[in-house]
N, CA, C and O atoms as CSV, one atom per row, in Angstrom:
chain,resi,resn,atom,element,x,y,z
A,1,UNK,N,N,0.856,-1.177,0.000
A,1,UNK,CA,C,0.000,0.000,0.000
A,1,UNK,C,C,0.896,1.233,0.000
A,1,UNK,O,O,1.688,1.436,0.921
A,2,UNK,N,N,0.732,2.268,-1.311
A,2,UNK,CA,C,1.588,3.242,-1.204
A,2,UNK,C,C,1.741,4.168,0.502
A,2,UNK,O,O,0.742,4.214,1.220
A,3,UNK,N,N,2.380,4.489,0.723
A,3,UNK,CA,C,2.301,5.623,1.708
A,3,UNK,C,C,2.298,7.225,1.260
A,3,UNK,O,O,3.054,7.740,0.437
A,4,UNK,N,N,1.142,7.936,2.096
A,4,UNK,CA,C,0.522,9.427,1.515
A,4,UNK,C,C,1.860,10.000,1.876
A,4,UNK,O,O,2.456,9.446,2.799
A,5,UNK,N,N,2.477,11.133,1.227
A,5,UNK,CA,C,3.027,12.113,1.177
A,5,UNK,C,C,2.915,13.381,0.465
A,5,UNK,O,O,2.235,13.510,-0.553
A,6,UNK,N,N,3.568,14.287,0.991
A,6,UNK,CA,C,3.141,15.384,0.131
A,6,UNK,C,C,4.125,15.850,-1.319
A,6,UNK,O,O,5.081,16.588,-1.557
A,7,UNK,N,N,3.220,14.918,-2.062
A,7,UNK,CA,C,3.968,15.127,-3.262
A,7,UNK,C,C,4.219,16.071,-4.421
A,7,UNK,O,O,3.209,16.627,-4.851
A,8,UNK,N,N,5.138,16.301,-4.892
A,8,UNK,CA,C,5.001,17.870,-5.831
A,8,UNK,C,C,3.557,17.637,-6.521
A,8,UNK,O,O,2.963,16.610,-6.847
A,9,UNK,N,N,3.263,18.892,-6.602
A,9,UNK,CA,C,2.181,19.488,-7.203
A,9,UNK,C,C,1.851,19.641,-8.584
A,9,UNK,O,O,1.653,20.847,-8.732
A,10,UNK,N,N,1.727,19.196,-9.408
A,10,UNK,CA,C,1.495,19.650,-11.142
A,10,UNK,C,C,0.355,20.083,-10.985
A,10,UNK,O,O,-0.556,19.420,-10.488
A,11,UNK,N,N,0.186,22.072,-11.668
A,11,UNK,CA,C,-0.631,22.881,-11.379
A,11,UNK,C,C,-1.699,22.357,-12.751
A,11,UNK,O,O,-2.924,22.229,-12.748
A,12,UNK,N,N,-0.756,22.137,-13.816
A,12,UNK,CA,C,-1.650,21.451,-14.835
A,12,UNK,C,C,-2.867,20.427,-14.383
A,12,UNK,O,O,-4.095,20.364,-14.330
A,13,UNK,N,N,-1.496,19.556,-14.053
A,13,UNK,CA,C,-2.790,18.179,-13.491
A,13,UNK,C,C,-4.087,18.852,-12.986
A,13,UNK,O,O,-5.184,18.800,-13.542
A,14,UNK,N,N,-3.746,19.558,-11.724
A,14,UNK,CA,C,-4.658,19.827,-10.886
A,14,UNK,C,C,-5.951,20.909,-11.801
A,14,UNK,O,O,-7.149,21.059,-11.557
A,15,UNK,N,N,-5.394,21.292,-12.495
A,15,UNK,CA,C,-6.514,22.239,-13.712
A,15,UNK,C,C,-7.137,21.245,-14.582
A,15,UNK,O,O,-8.216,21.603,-15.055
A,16,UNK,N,N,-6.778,20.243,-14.865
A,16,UNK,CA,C,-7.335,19.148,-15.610
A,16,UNK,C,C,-8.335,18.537,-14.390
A,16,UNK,O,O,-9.524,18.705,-14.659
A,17,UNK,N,N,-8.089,17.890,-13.155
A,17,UNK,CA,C,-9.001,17.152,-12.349
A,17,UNK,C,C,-10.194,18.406,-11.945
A,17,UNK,O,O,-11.369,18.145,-11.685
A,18,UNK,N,N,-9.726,19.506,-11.956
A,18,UNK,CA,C,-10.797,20.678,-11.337
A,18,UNK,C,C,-11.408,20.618,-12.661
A,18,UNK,O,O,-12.628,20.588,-12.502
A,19,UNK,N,N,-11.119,20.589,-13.808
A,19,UNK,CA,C,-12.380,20.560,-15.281
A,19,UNK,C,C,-13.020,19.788,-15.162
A,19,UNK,O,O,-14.234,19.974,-15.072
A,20,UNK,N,N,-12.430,18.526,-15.108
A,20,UNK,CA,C,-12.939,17.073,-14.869
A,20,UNK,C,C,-14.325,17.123,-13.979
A,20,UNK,O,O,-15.400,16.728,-14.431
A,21,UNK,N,N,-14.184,17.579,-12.859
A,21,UNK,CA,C,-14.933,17.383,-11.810
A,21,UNK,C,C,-15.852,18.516,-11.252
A,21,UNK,O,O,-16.685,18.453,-10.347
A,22,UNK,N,N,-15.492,19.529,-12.006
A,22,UNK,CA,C,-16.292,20.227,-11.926
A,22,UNK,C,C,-17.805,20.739,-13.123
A,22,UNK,O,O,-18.735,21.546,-13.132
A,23,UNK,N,N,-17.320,19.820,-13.849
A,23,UNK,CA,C,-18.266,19.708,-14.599
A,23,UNK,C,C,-19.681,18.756,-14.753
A,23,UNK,O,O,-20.485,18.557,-15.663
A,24,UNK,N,N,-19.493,18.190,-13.075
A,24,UNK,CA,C,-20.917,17.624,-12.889
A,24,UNK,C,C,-21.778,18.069,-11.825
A,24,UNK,O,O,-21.516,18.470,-10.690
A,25,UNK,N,N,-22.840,17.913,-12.429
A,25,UNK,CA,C,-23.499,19.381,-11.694
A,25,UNK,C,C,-23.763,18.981,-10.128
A,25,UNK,O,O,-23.758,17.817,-9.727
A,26,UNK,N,N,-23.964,19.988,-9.407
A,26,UNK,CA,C,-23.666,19.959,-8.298
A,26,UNK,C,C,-22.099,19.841,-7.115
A,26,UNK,O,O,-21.966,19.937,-5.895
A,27,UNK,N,N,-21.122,19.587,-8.294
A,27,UNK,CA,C,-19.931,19.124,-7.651
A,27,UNK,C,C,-19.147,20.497,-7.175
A,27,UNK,O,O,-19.517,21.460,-7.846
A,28,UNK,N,N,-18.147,20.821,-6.172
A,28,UNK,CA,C,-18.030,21.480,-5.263
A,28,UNK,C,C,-16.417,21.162,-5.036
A,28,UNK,O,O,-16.375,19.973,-4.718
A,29,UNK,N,N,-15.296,21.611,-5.056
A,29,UNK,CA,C,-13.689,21.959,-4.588
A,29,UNK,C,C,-13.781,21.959,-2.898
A,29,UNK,O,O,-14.295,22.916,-2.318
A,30,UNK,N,N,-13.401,21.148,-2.383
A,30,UNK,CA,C,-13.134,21.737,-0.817
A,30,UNK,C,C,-11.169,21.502,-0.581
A,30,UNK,O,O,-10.397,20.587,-0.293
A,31,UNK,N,N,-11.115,22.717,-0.865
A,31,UNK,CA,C,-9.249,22.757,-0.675
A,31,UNK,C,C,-9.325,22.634,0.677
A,31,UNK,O,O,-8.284,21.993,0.821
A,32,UNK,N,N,-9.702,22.740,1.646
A,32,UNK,CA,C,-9.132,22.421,3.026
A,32,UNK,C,C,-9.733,20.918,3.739
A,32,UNK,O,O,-9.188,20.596,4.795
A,33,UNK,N,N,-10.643,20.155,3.288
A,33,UNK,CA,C,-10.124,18.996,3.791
A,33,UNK,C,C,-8.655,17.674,3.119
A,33,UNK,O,O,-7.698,18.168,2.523
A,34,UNK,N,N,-8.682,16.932,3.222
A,34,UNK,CA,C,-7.743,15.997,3.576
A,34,UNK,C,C,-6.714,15.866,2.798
A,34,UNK,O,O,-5.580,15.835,3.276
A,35,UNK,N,N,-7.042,15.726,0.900
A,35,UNK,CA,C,-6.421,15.927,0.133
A,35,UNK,C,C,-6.179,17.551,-0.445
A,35,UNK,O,O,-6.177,18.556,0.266
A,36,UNK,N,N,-6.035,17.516,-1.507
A,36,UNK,CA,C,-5.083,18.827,-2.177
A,36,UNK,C,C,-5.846,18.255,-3.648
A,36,UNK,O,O,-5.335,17.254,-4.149
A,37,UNK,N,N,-6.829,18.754,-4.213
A,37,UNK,CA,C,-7.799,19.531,-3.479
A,37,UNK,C,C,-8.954,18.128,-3.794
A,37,UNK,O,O,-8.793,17.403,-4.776
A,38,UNK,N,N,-9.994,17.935,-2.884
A,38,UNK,CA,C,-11.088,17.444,-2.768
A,38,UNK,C,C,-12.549,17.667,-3.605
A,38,UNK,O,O,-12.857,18.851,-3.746
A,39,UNK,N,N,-13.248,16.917,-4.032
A,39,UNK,CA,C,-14.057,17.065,-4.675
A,39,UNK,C,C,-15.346,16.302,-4.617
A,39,UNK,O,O,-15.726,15.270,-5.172
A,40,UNK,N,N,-15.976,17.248,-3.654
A,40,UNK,CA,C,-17.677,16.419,-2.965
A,40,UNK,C,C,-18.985,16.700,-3.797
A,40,UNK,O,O,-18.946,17.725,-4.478
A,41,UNK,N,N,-19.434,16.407,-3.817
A,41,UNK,CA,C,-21.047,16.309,-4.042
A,41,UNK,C,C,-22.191,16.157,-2.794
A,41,UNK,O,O,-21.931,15.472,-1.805
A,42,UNK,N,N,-23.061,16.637,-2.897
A,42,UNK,CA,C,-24.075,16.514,-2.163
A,42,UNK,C,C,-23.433,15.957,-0.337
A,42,UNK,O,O,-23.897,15.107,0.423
A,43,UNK,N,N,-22.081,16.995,-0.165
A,43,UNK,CA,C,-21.429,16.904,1.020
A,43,UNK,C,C,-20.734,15.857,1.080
A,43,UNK,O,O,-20.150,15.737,2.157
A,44,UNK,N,N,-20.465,14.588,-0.071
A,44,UNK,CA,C,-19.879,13.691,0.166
A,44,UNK,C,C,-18.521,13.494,-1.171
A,44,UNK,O,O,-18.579,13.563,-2.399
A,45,UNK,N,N,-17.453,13.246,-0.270
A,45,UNK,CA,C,-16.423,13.377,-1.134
A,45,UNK,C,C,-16.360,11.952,-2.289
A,45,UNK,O,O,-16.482,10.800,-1.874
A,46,UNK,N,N,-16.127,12.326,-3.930
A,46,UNK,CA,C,-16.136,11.627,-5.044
A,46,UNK,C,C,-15.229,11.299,-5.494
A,46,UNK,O,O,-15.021,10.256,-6.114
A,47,UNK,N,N,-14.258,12.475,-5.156
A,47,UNK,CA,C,-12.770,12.137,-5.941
A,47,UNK,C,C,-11.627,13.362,-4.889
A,47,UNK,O,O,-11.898,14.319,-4.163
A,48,UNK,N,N,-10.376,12.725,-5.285
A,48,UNK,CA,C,-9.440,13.427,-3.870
A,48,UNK,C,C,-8.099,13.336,-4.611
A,48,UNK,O,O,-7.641,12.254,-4.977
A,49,UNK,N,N,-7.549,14.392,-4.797
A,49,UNK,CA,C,-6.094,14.357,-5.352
A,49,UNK,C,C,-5.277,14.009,-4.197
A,49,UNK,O,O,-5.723,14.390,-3.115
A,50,UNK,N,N,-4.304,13.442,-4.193
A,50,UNK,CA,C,-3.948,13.422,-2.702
A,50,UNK,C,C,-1.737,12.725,-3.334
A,50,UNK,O,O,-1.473,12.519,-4.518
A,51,UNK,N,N,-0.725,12.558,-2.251
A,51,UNK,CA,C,0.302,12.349,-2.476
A,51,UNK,C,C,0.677,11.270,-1.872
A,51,UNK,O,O,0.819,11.217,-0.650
A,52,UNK,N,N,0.979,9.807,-3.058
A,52,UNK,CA,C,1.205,9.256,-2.237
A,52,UNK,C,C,3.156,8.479,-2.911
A,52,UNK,O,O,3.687,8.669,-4.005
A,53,UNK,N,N,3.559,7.852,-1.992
A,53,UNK,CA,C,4.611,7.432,-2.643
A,53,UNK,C,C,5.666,8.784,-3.206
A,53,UNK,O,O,6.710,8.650,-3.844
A,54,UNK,N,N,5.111,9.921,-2.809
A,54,UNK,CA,C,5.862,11.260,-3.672
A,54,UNK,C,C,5.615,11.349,-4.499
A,54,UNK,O,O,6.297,11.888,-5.371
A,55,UNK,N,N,4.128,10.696,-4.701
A,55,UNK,CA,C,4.020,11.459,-6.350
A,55,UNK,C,C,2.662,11.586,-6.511
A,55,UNK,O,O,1.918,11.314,-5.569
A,56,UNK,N,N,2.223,11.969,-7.587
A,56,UNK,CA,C,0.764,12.781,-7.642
A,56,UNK,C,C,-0.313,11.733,-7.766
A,56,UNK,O,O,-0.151,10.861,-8.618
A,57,UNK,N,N,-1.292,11.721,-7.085
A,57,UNK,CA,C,-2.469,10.409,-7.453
A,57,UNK,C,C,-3.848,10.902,-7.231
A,57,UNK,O,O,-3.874,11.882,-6.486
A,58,UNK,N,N,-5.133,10.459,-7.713
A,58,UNK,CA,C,-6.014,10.331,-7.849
A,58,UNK,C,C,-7.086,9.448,-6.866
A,58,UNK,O,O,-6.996,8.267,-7.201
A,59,UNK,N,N,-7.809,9.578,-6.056
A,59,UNK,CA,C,-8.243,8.706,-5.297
A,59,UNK,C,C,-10.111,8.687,-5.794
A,59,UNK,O,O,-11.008,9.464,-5.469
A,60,UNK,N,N,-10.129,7.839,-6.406
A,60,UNK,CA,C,-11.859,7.516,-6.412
A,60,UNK,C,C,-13.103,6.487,-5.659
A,60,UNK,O,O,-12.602,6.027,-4.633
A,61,UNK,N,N,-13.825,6.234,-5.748
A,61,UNK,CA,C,-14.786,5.325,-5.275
A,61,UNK,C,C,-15.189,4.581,-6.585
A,61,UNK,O,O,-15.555,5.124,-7.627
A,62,UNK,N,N,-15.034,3.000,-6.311
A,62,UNK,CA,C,-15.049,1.985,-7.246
A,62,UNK,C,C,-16.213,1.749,-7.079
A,62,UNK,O,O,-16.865,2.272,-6.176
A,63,UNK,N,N,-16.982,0.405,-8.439
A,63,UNK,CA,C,-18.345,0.251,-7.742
A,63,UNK,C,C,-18.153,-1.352,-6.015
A,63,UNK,O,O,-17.045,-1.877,-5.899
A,64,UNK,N,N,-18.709,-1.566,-5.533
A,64,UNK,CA,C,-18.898,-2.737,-4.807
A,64,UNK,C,C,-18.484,-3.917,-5.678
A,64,UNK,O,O,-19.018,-4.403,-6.675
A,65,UNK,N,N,-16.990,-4.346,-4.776
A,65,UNK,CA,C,-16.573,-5.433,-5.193
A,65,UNK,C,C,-15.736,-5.579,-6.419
A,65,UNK,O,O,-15.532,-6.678,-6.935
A,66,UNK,N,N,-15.213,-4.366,-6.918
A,66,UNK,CA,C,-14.906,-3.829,-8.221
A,66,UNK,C,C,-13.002,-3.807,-8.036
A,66,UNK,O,O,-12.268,-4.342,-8.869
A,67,UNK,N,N,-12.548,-3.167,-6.935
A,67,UNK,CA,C,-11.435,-2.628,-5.820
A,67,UNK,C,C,-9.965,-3.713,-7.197
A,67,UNK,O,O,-9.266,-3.534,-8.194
A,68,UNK,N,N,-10.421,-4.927,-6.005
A,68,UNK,CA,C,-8.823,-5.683,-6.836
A,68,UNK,C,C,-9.257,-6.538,-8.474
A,68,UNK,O,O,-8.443,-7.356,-8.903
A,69,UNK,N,N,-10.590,-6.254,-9.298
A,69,UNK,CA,C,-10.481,-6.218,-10.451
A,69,UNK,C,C,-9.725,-5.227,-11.418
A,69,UNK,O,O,-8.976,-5.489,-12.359
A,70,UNK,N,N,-10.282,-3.581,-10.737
A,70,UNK,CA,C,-9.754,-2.970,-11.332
A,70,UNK,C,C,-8.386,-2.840,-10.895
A,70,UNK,O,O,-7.781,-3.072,-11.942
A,71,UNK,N,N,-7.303,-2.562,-9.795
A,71,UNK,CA,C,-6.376,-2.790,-9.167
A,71,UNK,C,C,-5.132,-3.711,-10.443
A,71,UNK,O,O,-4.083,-3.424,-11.019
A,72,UNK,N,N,-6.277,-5.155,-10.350
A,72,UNK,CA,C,-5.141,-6.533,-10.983
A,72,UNK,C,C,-5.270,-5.683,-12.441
A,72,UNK,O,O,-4.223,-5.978,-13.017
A,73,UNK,N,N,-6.040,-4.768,-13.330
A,73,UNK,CA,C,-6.185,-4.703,-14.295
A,73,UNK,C,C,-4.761,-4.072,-15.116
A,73,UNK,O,O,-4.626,-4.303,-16.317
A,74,UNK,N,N,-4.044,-3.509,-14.588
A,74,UNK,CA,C,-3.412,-2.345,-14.348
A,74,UNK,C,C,-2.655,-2.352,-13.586
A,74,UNK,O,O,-2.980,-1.178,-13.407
A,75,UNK,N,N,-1.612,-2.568,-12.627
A,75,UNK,CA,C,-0.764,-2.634,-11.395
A,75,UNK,C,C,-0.156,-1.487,-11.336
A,75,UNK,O,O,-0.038,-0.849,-10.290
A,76,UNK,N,N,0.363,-1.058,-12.654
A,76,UNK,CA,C,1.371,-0.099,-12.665
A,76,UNK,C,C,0.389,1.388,-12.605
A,76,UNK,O,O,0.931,2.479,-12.428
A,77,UNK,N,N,-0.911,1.261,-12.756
A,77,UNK,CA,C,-1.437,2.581,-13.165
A,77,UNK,C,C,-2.700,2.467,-11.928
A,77,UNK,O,O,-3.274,3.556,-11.901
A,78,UNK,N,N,-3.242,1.601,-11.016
A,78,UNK,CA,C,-3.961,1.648,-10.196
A,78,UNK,C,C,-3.308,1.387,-8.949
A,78,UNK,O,O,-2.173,0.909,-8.940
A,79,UNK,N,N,-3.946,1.667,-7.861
A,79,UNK,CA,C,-3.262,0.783,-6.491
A,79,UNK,C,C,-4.720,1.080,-5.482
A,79,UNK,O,O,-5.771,1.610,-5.842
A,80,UNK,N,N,-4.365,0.554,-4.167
A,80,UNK,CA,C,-5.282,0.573,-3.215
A,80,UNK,C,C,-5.102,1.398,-2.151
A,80,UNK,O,O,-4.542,0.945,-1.153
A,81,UNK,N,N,-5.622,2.977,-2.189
A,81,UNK,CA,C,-5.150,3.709,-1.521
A,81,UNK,C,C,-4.946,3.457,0.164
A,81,UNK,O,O,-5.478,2.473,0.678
A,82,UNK,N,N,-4.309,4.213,0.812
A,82,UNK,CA,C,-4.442,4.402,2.123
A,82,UNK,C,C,-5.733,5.294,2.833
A,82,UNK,O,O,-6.473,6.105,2.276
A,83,UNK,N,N,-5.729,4.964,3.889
A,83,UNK,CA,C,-6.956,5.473,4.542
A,83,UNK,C,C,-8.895,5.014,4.097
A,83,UNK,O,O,-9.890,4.884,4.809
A,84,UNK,N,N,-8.675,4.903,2.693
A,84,UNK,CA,C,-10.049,4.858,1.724
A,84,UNK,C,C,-9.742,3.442,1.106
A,84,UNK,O,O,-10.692,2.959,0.489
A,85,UNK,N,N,-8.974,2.938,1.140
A,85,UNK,CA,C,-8.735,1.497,0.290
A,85,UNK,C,C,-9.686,0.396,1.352
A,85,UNK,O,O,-10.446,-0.383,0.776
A,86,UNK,N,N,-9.659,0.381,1.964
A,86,UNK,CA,C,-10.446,-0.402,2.831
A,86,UNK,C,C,-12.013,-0.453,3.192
A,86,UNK,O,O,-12.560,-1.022,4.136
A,87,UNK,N,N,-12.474,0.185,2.328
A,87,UNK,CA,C,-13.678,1.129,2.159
A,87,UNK,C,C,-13.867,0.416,0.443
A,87,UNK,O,O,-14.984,-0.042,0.198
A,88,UNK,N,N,-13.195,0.368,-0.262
A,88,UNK,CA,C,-13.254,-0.109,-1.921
A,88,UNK,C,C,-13.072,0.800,-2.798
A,88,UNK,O,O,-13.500,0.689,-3.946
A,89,UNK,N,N,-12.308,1.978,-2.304
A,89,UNK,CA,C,-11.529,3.365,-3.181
A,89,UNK,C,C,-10.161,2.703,-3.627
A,89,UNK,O,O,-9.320,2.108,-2.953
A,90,UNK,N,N,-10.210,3.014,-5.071
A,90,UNK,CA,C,-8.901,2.709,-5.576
A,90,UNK,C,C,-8.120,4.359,-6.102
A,90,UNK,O,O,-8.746,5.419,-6.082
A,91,UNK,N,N,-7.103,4.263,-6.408
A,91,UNK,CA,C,-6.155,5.305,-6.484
A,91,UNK,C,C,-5.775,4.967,-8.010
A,91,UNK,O,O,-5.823,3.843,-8.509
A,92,UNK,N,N,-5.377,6.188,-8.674
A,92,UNK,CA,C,-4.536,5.759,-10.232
A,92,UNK,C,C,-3.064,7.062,-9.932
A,92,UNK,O,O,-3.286,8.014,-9.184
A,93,UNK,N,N,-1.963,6.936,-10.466
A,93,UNK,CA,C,-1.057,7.521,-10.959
A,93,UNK,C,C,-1.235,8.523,-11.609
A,93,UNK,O,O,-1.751,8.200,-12.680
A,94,UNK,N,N,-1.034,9.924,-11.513
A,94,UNK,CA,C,-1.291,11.473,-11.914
A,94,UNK,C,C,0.006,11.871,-12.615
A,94,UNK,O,O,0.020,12.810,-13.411
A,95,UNK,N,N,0.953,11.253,-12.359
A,95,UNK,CA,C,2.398,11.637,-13.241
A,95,UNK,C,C,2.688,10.859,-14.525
A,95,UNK,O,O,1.899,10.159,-15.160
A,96,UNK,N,N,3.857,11.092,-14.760
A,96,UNK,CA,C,4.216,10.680,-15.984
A,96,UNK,C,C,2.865,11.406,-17.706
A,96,UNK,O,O,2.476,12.555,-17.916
A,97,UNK,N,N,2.605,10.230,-18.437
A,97,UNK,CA,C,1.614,10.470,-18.858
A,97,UNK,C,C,-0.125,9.786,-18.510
A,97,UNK,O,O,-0.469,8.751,-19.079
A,98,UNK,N,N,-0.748,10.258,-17.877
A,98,UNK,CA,C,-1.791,9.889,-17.617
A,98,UNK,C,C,-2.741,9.372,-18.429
A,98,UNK,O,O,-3.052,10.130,-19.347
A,99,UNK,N,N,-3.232,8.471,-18.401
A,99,UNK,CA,C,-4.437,7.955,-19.599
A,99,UNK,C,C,-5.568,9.175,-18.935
A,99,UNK,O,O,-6.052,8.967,-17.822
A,100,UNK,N,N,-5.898,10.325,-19.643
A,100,UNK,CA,C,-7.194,11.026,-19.341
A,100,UNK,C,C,-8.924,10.687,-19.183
A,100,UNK,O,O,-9.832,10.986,-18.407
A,101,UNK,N,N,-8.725,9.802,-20.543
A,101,UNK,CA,C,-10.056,9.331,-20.705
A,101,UNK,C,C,-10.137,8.224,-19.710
A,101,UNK,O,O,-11.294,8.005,-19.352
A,102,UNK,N,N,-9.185,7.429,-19.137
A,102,UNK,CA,C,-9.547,6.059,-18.331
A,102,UNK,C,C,-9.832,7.038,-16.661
A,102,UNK,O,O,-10.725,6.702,-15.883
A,103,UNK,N,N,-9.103,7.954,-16.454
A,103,UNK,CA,C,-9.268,9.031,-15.081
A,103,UNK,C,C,-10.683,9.563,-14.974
A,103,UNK,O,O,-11.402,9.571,-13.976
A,104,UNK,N,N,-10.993,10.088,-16.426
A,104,UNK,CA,C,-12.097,10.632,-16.426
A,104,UNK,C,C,-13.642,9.536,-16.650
A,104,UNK,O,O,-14.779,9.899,-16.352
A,105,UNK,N,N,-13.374,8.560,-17.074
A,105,UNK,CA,C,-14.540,7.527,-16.615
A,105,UNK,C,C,-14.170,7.195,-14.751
A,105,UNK,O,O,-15.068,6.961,-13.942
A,106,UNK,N,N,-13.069,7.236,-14.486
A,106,UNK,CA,C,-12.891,6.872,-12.604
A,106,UNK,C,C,-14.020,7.664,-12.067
A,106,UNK,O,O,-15.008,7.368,-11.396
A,107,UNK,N,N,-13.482,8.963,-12.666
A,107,UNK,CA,C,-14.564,10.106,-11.906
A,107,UNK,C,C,-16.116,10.358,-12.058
A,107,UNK,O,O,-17.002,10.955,-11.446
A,108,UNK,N,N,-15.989,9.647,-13.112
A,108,UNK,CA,C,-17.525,9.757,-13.742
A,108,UNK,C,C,-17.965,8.938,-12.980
A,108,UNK,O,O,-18.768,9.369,-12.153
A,109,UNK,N,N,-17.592,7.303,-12.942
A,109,UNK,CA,C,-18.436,6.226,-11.993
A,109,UNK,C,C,-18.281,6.877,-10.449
A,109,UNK,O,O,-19.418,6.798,-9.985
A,110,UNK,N,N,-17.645,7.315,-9.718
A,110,UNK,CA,C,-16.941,7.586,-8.450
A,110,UNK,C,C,-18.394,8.950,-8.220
A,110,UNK,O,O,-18.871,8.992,-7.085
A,111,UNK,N,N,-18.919,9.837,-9.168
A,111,UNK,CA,C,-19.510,10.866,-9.226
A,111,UNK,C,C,-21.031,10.392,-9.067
A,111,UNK,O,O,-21.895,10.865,-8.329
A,112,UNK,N,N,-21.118,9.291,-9.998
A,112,UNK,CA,C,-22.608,7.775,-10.107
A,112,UNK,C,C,-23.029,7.453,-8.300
A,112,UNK,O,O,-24.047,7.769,-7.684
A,113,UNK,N,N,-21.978,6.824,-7.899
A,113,UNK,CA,C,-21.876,6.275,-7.023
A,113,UNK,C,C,-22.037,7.282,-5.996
A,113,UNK,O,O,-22.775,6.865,-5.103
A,114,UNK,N,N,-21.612,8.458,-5.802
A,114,UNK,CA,C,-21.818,9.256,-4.691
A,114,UNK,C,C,-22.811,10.282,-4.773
A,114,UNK,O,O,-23.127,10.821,-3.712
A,115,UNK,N,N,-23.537,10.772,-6.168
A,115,UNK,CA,C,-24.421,11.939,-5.869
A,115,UNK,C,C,-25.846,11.777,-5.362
A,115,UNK,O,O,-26.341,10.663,-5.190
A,116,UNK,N,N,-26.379,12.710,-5.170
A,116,UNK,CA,C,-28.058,12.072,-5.115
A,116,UNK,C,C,-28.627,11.910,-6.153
A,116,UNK,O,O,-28.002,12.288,-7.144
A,117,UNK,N,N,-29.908,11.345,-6.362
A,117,UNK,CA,C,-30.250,11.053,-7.326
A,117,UNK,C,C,-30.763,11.852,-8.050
A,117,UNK,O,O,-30.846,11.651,-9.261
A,118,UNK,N,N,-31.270,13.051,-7.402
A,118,UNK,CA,C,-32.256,14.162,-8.049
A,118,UNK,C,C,-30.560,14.893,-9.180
A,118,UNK,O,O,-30.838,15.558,-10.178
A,119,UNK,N,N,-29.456,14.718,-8.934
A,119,UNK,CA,C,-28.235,15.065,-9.454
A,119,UNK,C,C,-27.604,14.118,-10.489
A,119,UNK,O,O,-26.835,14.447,-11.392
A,120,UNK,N,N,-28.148,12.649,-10.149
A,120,UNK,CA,C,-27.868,11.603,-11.455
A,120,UNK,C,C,-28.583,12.279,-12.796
A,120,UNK,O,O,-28.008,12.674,-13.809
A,121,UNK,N,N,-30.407,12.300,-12.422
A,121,UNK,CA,C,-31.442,12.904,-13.276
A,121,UNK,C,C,-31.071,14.011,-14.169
A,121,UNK,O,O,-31.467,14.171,-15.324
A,122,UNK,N,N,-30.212,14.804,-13.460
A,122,UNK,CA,C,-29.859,15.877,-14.546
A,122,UNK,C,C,-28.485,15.708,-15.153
A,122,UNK,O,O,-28.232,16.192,-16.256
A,123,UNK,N,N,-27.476,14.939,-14.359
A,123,UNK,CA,C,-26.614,14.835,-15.623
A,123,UNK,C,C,-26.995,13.740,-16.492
A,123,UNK,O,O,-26.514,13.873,-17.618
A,124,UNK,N,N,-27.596,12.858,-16.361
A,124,UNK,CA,C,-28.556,12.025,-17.281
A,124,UNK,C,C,-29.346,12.708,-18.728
A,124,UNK,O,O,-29.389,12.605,-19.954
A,125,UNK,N,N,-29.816,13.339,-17.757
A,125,UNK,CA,C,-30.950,14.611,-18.553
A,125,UNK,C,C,-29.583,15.614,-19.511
A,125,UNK,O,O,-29.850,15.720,-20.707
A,126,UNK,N,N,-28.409,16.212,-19.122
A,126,UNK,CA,C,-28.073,17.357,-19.689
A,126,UNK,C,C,-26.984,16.361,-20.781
A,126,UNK,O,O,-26.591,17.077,-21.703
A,127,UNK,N,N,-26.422,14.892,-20.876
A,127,UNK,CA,C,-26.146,14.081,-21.982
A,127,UNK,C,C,-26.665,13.474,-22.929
A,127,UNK,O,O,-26.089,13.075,-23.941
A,128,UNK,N,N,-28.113,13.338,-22.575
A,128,UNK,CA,C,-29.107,13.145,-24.145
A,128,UNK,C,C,-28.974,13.948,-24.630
A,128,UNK,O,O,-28.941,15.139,-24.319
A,129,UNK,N,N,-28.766,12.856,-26.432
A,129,UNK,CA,C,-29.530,13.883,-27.607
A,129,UNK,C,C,-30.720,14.774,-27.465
A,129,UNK,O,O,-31.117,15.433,-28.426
């Protein structure tokens, strides 16, 4: 299990996960809890930049039972975070080159899984033809 540290910062990255995630409705930045920077919905956190190993990572919510499928899928590009891994949050790698589109489905299911529903309905509603 990596260990959290505070790992350099890529201001890019972090402008890419704030597009990412802020583009579902209702979703919300809280820079002062745990990670650098956090990203809740309906008061509950979806996705969490956070440092682990010294280097930049991604922390999401998998679906139930999902954790060491997606994990074994990937070794080098997923892991099982600290603190939230035990819970069924997996983590991906933010350095090097990032697969965007595989980050940005993390966040999308991780966003499924945590909003309310009256908040599924409309991003449901605002992706139809």
């Amino acid at each position: 299990m990596p260990k959290p540290t505070d790992a350099r910062i890529d201001p890019t990255v972090i402008d890419r996960l704030r597009s990412l995630c802020a583009a579902f409705p209702g979703a919300v930045e809280d820079a002062e809890s745990v990670g650098k920077p956090v990203f809740k919905v309906g008061g509950k956190i979806f996705a969490i930049q956070h440092g682990a190993d010294n280097r930049m990572s991604l922390w999401v919510k998998a679906p139930a039972g999902m954790q060491s499928t997606i994990v074994a899928s990937d070794d080098a590009f997923w892991f099982v975070p600290p603190y939230v891994g035990h819970r069924g949050w997996v983590g991906c790698w933010l350095d090097g080159t990032p697969d965007w589109d595989t980050i940005a489905d993390a966040i999308d299911e991780s966003y499924r899984l945590t909003a309310p529903k009256r908040l599924l309905r409309e991003l449901d509603a605002s992706s139809t033809p």
